[in-house]
C-alpha positions, 0 to 999 in steps of 0.5 A: 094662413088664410085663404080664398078658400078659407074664407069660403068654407068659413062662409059656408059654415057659419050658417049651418052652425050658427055663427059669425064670420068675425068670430071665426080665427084660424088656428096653425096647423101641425105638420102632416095635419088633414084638418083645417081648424077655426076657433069660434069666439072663445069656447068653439072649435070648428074643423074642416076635413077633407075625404080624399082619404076618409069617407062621409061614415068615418066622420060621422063614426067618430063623432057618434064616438066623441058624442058617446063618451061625452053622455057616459061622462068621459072628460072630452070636448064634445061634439057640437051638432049644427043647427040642423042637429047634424055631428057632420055638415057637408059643404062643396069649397072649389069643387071639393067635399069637406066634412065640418064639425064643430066642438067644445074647446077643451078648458085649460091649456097643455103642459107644454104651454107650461114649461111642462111645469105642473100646477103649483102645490100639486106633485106630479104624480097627481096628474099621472093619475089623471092621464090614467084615470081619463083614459080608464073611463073612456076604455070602460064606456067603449067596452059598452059601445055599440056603435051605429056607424061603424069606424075603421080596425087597426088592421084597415090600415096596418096590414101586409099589402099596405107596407108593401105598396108604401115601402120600398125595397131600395128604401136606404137610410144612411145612418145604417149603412149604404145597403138597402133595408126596405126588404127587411124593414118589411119583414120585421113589420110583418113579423111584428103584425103577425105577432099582434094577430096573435093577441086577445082581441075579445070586447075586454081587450079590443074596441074603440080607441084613442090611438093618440093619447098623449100631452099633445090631445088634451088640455089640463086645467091647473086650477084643478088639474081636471083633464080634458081630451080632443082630437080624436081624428085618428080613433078606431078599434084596436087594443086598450094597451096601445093607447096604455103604450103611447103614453109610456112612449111619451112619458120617456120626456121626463127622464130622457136625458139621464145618462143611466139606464137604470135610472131611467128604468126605475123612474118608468116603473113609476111614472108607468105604475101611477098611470096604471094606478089611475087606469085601474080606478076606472077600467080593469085591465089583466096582468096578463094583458099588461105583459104584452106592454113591450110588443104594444110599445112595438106598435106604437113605434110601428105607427109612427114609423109608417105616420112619418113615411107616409107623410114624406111621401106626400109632401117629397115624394119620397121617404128621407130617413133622418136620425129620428127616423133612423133610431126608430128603424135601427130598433125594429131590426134589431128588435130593441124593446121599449124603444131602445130607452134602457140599452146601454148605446142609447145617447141622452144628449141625443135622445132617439135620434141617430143624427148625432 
């Protein structure tokens, strides 16, 4: 929705990259979303970014990204600069300091503006591959990136003290009974921190990362199934194999309503193998690697954990605990690998969500 303040960033932007306020359509939001975003006309996206939270150098770190990957022929929407030449513009709006930036609007559109429906005349297996192939070529440039300015590690944000300051010790959930858990859904995370310390962390296994890789962040365009990625908010240094694990955690979608874990075991095996197959096209990653796929899944799980929470107590003040949430946790205490999806309990007709 539009507001005064909208209007006067928009009016502050539009001569530092050369547009027309007409132009300009605000786009809805997602929730927990930092970002106010615009389309230009019909090619450009400008977005608008507070730094409460992130400083003038972690926008400027991932544009240089963005603008890296775009140079060494990653398929991603690139950064455009101002007409000063700049990736990130600074307007003062009411008081407050906002990083703009404008990009490329990915051509295509998402699957899930399709019904999760694949282009006609194309097997799916085709655009596996893709998702796979796209993500090896963006690992491979980042095995050579030497950045200028340097973006946040994984560990900058999840860490011991972070979990601790977030997390309360009475955290209850009553899906999982009337005690308190908040003591020991920090000692399974901290374990689990530990756990990933102890991985290979050498420039074949550890640099910069997506760390959202998934349907949501890339448009496809189904006349040629060429896939195209953005939002690159969240990227930082951390392994390769999280951005590999969060597209195992979302390719659960296909299959999560059959009733049959082996089923679903045997149809993750593929869809996962197609990925790797297109992965392997572009980027090399070890076996030795890939076998810590199941404490990856474990971090992804962990980050969207702690997304969630911290999102709950901006906007409530407090963490809710709902079934999804609940599922999440019920598995980080029970240590249940690969999400719980091949457990005999799991529940296709309510899919991760203990509010059945």
């Amino acid at each position: 929705m539009k507001t005064k303040e909208t209007d006067m960033m928009i009016g502050l932007a539009a001569p530092l990259f050369g547009f027309d306020v007409p132009e300009a359509k605000l786009l809805p939001s997602h929730e927990g979303g930092r970002n106010i975003v615009f389309a230009i006309g019909n090619d450009r996206i400008l977005r608008f970014s507070g730094l409460e939270d992130r400083t003038f150098a972690d926008y400027l770190a991932e544009t240089e990204y963005i603008r890296y990957l775009a140079e060494g022929g990653a398929f991603v929407a690139d950064v455009l600069p101002s007409l000063s030449g700049k990736l990130v513009e600074r307007i003062i709006c009411e008081g407050v300091e906002i990083a703009v930036s404008m990009f490329q609007r990915a051509k295509g559109d998402q699957i899930a503006d399709h019904g999760y429906q694949y282009r006609e005349g194309a097997p799916v297996e085709e655009y596996w591959f893709n998702t796979g192939k796209v993500l090896g070529r963006m690992h491979a440039l980042s095995k050579k990136y030497a950045p200028e300015t340097k973006r946040f590690d994984f560990f900058d944000k999840y860490n011991e003290p972070y979990l601790e300051k977030l997390i309360p010790d009475g955290l209850t959930c009553g899906f999982l009974g009337k005690e308190p858990i908040g003591a020991a859904v920090k000692t399974k995370m901290h374990r689990l921190l530990e756990k990933l310390r102890g991985l290979p962390s050498d420039p074949e296994s550890y640099g910069m990362i997506h760390f959202d890789y998934s349907d949501g962040n890339y448009n496809i365009d189904y006349a040629d199934g060429t896939i195209t990625v953005f939002d690159f908010d969240n990227c930082r240094t951390g392994w390769y194999l999280f951005d590999l694990a969060n597209l195992w955690t979302h390719g659960v979608g296909w299959i999560a309503w059959n009733g049959n874990a082996g089923e679903r075991r045997a149809f993750m095996d593929r869809y996962f193998s197609e990925i790797l197959r297109g992965y392997r096209s572009e980027c090399g990653i070890s076996d030795e690697m890939l076998s810590f796929l199941p404490l990856m899944i474990d971090a992804v799980r962990l980050e969207n954990t702690i997304d969630e929470f911290e999102v709950e107590m901006a906007e409530e003040g407090r963490i809710e605990c709902d079934g999804e949430q609940a599922y999440r946790l019920k598995g980080l205490l029970e240590d249940e690998p690969f999400m719980g999806f091949f457990s005999d309990d799991y529940d296709p007709e309510s899919p991760f969500d203990l509010d059945a």
